[in-house]
C-alpha positions as CSV (number, residue, x, y, z in Angstrom):
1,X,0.0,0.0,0.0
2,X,1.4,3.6,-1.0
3,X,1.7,6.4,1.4
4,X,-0.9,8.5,-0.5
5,X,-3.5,5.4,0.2
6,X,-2.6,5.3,3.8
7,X,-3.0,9.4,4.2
8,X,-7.0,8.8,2.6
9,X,-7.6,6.0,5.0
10,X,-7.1,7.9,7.8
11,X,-10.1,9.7,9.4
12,X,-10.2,13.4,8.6
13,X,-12.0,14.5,11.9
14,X,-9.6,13.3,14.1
15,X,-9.6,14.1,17.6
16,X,-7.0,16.3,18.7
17,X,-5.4,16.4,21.7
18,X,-6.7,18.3,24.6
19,X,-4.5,20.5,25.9
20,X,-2.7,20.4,29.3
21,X,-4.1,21.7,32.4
22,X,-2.8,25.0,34.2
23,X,-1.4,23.8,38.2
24,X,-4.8,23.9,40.4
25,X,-2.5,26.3,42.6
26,X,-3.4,28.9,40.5
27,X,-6.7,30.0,41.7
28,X,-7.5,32.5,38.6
29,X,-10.4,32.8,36.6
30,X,-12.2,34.8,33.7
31,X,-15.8,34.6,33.5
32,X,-18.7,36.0,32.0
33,X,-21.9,36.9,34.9
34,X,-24.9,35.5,33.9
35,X,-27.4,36.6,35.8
36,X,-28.8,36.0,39.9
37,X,-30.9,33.0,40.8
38,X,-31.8,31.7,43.9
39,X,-31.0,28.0,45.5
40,X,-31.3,25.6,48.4
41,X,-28.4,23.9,50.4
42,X,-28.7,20.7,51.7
43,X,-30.3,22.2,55.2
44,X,-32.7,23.4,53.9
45,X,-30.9,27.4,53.2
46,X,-32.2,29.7,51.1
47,X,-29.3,32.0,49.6
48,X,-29.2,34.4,46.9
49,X,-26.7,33.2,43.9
50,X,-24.7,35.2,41.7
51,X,-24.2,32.7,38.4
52,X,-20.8,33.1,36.3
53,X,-19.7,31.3,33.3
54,X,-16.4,30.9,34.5
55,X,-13.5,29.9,31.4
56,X,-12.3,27.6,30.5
57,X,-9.3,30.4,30.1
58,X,-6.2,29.5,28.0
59,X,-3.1,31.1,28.8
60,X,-1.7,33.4,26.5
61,X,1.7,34.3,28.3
62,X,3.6,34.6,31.3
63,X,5.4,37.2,32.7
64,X,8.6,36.4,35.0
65,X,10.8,38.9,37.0
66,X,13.7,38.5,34.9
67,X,12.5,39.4,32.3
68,X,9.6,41.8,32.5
69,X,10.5,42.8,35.9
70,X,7.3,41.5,37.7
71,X,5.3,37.7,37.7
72,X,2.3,37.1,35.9
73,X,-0.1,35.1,34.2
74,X,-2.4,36.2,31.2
75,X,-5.4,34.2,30.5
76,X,-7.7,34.2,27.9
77,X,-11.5,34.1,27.7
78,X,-14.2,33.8,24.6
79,X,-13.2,34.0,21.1
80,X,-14.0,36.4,18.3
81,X,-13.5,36.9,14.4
82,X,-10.4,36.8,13.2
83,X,-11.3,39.9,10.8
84,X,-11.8,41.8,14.0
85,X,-8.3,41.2,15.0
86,X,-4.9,43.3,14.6
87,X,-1.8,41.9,13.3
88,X,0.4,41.7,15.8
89,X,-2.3,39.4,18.0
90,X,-2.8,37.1,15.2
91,X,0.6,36.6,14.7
92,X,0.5,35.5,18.8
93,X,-2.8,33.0,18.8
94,X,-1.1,31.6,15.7
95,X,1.8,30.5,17.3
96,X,0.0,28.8,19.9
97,X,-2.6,27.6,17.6
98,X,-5.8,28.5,19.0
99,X,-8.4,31.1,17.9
100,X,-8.4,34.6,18.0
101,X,-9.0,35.7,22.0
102,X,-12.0,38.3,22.7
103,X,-10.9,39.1,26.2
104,X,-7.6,39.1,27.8
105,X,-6.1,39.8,31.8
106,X,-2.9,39.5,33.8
107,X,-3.5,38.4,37.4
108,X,-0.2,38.9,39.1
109,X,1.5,35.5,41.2
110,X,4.2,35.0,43.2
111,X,6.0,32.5,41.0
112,X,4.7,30.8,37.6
113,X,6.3,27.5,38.1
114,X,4.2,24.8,35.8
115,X,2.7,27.3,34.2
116,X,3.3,27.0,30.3
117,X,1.6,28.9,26.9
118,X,-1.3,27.4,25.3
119,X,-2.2,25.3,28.8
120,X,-6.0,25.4,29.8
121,X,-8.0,26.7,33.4
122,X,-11.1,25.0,34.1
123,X,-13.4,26.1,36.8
124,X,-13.9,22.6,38.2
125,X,-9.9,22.4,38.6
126,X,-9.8,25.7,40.3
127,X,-12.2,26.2,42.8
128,X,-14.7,23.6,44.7
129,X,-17.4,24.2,46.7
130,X,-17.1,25.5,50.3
131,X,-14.3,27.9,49.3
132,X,-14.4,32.1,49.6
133,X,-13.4,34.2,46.7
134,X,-13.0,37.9,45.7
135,X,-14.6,38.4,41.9
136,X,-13.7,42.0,40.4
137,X,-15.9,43.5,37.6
138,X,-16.4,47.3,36.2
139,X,-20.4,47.9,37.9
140,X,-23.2,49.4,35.8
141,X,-23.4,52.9,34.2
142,X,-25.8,54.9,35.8
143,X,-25.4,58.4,33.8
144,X,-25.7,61.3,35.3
145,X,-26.9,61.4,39.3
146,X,-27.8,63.8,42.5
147,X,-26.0,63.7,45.3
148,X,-28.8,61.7,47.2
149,X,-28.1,58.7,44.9
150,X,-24.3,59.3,44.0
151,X,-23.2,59.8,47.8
152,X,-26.2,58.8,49.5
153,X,-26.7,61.9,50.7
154,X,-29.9,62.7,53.1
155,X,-30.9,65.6,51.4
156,X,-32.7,68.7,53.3
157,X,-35.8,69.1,55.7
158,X,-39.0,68.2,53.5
159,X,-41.4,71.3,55.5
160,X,-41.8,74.6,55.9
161,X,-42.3,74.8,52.0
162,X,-39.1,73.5,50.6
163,X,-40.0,72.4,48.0
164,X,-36.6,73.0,45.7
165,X,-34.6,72.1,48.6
166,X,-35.3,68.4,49.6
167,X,-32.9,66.6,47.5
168,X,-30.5,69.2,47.1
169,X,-26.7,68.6,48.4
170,X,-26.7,71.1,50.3
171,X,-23.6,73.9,51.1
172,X,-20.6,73.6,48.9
173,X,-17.7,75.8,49.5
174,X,-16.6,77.4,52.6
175,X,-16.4,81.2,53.4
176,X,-14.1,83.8,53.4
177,X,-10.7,81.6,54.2
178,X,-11.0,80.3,50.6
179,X,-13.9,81.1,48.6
180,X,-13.9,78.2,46.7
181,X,-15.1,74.7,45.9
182,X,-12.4,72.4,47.0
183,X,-11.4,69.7,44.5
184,X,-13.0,66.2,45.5
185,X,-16.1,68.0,46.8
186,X,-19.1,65.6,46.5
187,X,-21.8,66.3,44.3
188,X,-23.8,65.5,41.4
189,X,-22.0,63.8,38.6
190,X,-21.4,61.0,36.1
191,X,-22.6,57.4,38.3
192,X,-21.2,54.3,37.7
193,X,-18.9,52.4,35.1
194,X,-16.6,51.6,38.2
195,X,-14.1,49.1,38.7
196,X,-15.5,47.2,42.2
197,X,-14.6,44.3,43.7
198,X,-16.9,42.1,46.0
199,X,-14.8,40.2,48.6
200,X,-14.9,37.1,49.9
201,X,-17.9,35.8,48.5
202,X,-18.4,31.9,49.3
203,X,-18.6,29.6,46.7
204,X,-21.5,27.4,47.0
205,X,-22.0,24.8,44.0
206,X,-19.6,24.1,40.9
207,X,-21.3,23.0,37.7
208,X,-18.2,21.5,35.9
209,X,-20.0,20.5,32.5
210,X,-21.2,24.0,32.1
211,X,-18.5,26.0,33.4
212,X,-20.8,27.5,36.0
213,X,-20.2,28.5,39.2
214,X,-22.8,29.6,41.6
215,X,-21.2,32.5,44.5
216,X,-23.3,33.4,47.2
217,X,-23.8,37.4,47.4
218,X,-24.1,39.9,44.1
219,X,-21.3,40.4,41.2
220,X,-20.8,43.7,39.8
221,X,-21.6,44.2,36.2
222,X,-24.2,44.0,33.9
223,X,-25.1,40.3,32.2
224,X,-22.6,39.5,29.8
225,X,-20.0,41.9,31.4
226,X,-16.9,40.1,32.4
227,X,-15.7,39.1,35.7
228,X,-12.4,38.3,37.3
229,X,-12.5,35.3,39.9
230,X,-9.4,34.8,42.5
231,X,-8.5,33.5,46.1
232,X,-10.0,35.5,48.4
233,X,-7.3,37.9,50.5
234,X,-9.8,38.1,53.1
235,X,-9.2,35.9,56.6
236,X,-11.6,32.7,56.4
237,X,-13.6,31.0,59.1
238,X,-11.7,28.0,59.6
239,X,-13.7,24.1,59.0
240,X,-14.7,22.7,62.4
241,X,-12.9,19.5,63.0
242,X,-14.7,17.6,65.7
243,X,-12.9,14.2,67.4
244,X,-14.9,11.0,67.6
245,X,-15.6,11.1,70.9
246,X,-17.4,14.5,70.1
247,X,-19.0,13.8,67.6
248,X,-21.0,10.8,68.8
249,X,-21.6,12.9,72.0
250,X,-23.3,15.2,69.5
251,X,-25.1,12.6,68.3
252,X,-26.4,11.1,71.9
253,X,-27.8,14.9,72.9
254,X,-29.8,14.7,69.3
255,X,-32.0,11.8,70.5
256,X,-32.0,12.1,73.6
257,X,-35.3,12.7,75.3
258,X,-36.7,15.7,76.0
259,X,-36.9,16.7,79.8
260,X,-40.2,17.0,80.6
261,X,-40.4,20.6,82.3
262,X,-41.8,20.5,85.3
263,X,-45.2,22.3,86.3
264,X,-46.4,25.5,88.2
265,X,-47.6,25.0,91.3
């Protein structure tokens, strides 16, 4: 058999390889917020859930100190047409052979040992349920607003026919001394399009085949808006770790009887 006959035997929707997994160390994510739903635990717990689409991410390079001066990790979400790209970034998705990347961010690290161009971030590898986060996103645009919404500002005595005066901000410069409106003064003004960052928000289910996970508390952003997800910086309450002996003494008080209480004479 010729080579020729052997190349047209051969299936032309091969499966390629999957690429390799980024270390779980790295507790980074890009995601994309869905929207909020609601959901039970297993005791019966109502909580409010924040849904994100989080990766899977590919990394697009890595920064190290001796070279750039600092350590990073760029990841990659979403895809997008490569007529909409520049030159110069399809010259870099090329050389790792993947699509042209719609969003890219550089979360800094300590080190970026086992970390390697083209690798892949899922959210299932990252982060597991139980575990606290801090997710970053720019929060909605809210044009222009008073000072009772912008500040939260309690605005002025609603009697004595005030009318014009009971959402105003009130007095803005001082007196004589300087005359002037100091620069930072609060008042009305453009509201919104923010970069915020809600800490240590508690991850309460993972939803691997989707690349969902489910975060207990609110996400800035508007749907679709993009998200970053990392290890929480915040202090976390620690697991309670309860002997044997405790736990079956926890058990006993559970069904024991009740003490009858005794009556009022």
């Amino acid at each position: 058999m010729t080579e020729e006959n052997k190349n047209s035997e051969q299936p032309q929707n091969a499966p390629q390889a999957q690429p390799e997994e980024m270390p779980a160390a790295f507790k980074i994510m890009i995601g994309k917020k869905i929207g909020m739903t609601q959901m039970f635990d297993e005791h019966g717990e109502l909580y409010g859930v924040s849904v994100v689409e989080a990766g899977p991410c590919r990394v697009i390079r890595t920064r190290t100190k001796e070279k750039d001066g600092y350590t990073a990790v760029c990841l990659g979400f979403g895809h997008k047409k490569e007529s909409h790209t520049d030159n110069a970034a399809k010259g870099i998705f090329a050389k790792l052979g993947i699509k042209p990347i719609r969003h890219m961010k550089e979360f800094r690290v300590d080190a970026v040992d086992g970390v390697k161009d083209g690798q892949t971030a899922t959210v299932s590898a990252r982060f597991a349920a139980g575990e606290y986060v801090d997710v970053q996103g720019v929060s909605k645009g809210k044009g222009f607003a008073g000072g009772m919404k912008r500040h939260n500002f309690g605005g002025g005595p609603a009697s004595h026919g005030a009318s014009d005066r009971e959402r105003a901000p009130g007095s803005l410069a001082s007196r004589r001394s300087l005359g002037r409106v100091l620069p930072g003064q609060r008042m009305a003004g453009h509201m919104g399009v923010d970069t915020v960052s809600m800490m240590k928000l508690k991850v309460l289910k993972v939803i691997p085949e989707q690349n969902l996970i489910l975060l207990n508390g609110s996400v800035p952003g508007a749907k679709g808006s993009f998200v970053y997800i990392v290890k929480t910086v915040k202090s976390v309450p620690k697991p309670q770790i309860l002997s044997a002996k405790a736990k079956a003494k926890k058990e006993a008080a559970k069904t024991a009887p009740k003490k009858a209480v005794p009556a009022k004479k």
